[in-house]
C-alpha positions in Angstrom: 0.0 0.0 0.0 2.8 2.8 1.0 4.4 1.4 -2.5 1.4 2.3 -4.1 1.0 5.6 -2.8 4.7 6.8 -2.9 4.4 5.7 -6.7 1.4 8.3 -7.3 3.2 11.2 -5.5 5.9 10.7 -7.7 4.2 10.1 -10.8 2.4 13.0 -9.8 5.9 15.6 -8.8 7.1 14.5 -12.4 3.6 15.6 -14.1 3.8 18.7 -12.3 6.9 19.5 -13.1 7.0 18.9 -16.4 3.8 20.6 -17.0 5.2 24.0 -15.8 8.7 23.6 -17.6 9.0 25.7 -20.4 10.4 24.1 -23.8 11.5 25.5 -27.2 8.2 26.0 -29.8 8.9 23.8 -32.4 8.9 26.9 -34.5 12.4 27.3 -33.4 14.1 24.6 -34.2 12.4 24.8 -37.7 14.3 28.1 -38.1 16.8 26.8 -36.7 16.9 29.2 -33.7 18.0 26.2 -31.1 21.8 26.2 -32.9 22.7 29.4 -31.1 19.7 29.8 -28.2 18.2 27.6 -25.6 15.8 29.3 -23.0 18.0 29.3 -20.0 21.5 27.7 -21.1 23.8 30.2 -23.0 25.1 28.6 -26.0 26.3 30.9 -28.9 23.5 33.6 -28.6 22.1 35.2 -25.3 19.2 32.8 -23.3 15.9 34.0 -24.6 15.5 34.1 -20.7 18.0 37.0 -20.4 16.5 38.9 -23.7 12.7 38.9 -21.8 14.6 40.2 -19.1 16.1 42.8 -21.1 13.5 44.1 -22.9 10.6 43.5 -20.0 8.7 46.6 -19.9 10.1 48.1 -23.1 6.6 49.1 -25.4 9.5 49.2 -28.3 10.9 45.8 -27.9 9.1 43.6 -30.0 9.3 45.4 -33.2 13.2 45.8 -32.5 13.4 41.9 -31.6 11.5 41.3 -34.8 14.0 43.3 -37.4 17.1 41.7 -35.5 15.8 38.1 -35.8 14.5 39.3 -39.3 18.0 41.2 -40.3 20.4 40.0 -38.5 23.4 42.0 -36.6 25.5 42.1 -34.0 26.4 44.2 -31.0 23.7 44.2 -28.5 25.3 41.0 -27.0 28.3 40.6 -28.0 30.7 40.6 -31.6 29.2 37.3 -32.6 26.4 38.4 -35.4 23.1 36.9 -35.2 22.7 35.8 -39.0 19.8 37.2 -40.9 16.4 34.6 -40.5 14.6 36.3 -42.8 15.9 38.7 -45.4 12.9 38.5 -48.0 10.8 39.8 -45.3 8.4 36.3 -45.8 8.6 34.4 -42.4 7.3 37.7 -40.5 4.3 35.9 -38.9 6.5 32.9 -38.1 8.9 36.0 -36.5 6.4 37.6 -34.4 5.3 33.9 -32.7 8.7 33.7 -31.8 9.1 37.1 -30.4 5.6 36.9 -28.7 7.1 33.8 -26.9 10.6 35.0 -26.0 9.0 38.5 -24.9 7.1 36.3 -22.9 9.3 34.5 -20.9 10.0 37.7 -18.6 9.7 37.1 -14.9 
């Protein structure tokens, strides 16, 4: 009986917990966003975490966030440059989910 019930406390801790992590849209991968960013791990590019945290607050932000990701550049976090995602100026709506989400993330 205590086997029983230790089992559904932790079955339910892991449900719990994964239902408030936060993972990567799909969408980002797809563009191929995961290569330099994770959410709270700094790989190449800043943690999406850290750019919410930036730009919290900031009425500006998104449209910014959505010509750098669009353009490409370098300088707000380092020499590295971000290459440009979309150029033609044909992924925008794909561009503003993904800047909805990483604007998001801001505690």
């Amino acid at each position: 009986m205590k086997s029983i019930i230790a089992s559904i406390a932790v079955a339910g801790l892991m449900v719990s917990g994964s239902a408030f992590a936060t993972e990567m849209p799909e969408l980002a991968n797809k563009m191929f966003c995961t290569a330099c960013h994770t959410i709270d791990k700094k790989l190449l590019g800043p943690t999406w975490q850290d750019v919410a945290n930036k730009y919290k607050g900031d009425a500006g932000a998104a449209a910014a966030l959505q010509v750098k990701i669009s353009k490409g550049g370098s300088g707000n976090w380092g020499t590295l440059a971000m290459p440009a995602i979309d150029a033609a100026g044909t992924k925008q709506g794909e561009i503003k989910e993904l800047v909805d989400f990483i604007l998001g993330l801001a505690n």
